[in-house]
Every structure is written in C-alpha cells, then in structure tokens.
N, C-alpha and C positions, 0 to 999 in steps of 0.2 A: 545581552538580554534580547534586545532585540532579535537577532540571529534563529535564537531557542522559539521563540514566540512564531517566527515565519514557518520553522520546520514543524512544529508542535501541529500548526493549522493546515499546512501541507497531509504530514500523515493523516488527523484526522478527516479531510477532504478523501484522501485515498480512498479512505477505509470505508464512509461512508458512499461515495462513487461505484466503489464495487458490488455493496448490497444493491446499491438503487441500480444497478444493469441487472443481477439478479432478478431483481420486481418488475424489470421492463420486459425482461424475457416473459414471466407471468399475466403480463397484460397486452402480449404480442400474441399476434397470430400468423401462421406461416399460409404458404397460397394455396394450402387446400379446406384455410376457415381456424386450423388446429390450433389449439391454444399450445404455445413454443413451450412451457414450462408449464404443469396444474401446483395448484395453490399449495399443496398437499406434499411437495419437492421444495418446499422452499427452504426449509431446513433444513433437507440433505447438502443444499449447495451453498445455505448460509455458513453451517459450521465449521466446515472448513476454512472458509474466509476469517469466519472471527477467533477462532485458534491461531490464526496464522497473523492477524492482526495484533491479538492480543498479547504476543510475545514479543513485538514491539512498542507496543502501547503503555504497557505495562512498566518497563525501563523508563520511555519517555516522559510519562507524567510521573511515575515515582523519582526520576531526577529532580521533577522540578522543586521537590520537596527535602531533599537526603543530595547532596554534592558531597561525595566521600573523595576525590581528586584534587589536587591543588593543580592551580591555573600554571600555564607553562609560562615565563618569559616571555614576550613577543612583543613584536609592534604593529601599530593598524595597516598598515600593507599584507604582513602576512595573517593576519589575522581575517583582513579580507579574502586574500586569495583559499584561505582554508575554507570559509563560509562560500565562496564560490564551488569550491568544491563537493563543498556537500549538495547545496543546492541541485548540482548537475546530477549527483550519485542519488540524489530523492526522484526527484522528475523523471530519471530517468527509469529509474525502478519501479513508481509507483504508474508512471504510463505504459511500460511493457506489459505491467500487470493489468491495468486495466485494457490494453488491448488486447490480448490472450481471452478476456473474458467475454470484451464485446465482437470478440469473431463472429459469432452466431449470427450477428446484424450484417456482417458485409456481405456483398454479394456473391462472394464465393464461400462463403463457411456456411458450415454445418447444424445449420439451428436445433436440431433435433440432438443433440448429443451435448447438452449442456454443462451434465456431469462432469464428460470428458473434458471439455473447458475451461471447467473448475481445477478438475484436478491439473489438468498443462497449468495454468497458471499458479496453483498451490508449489507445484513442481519448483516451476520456474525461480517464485519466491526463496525454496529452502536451499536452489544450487547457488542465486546470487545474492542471499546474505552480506556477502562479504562486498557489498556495492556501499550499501548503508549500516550494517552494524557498525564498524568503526566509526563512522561520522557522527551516530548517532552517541556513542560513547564518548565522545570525545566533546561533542557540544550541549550535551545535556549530563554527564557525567564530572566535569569539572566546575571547581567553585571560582564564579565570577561578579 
C-alpha cells in the first residue's frame, strides 16, 4: 500500500511540476523585457501535457479502485527490490520530462520556442512509456 501511495504522489507531483514550468515561462521575461510565453499559449502547451498525463493518471487512480490482478507470490526482499525499481523508472521519467520542459530556463536553451519543448518532451514521454507503464501496471494493477 504504501508503495502505490509514494508513486500515486510522485506522478501527481509530476504532472503538476510540468504545468507550473509552463506558468513560469508565462511570468518570465527574456532580456529584451519579452514576456517568454503570453497568457493566451497557455493552452496550446497545457493540453498536450494533460493528454499525456492523463493517460496515466487515469490507470493510476482507477487502480486504486478496480484491482483486476491477483498479487504474485513473493517475499519482502523482492518485493522491495521491485518497488526500488519502479521508483527509479518514476524519477527518472518524470525528471527527463521535466527537464526537457525547463530547457528554456537554462542558459543555453531556447526560451522562445516553448512549443517546441513541449512537444520534445511530449515526444520523449510516448517513446519511453515503456520505462513506467509496466511498473505502474503492475503496482497499481494488482490486488494487495
């Protein structure tokens, strides 16, 4: 239970981290005064994020309702080591992602093309599915 409840607050962290760099690009200005994103794109670079969210969001909380899997065998060692592993394939997916987005802040990216940042990161998300869908199947999918 535990386990479900970390990754649960993790994704949603995620998910909300990513809007809020979106709104920071909206209340940034680059060094010639410009406002990085107008108010009026916030949508274009939200909804991709929340389509893309929401296809996992969607699974995670409906697991925590509907467990249609029966729980495997195991014992608390490997039961940890699986929980470490997801852990790693969360963090590690949901920090690419958000680095991908907050490019525009560092010193060498491209504040002006935020779109395009959106979308690299949307990208990124649909090629490395396969980092966290399993994990997340398999820890919120099973009855425990």
């Amino acid at each position: 239970m535990k386990s479900r409840v970390v990754l649960t607050v993790l994704w949603l962290l995620g998910f909300t981290s990513s809007l809020l760099l979106i709104e920071a690009y909206i209340h940034t200005r680059d060094a010639n005064g410009i406002y990085i994103l107008l108010q009026q794109d916030r949508w274009d670079c939200w909804r991709p994020l929340i389509v893309l969210f929401a296809s996992y969001l969607t699974g995670i909380l409906g697991f925590w309702f509907i467990k249609p899997f029966p729980s495997p065998p195991g014992n608390l060692i490997a039961e940890r080591a699986r929980f470490a592993i997801a852990l790693t394939c969360t963090l590690l997916f949901l920090g690419i992602l958000d680095l991908l987005l907050a490019e525009g802040f560092l010193p060498s990216g491209n504040e002006s093309q935020i779109h395009t940042l959106v979308g690299s990161a949307t990208t990124f998300a649909k090629w490395a599915s396969f980092l966290v869908a399993p994990v997340n199947f398999y820890f919120f999918g099973m009855k425990k």
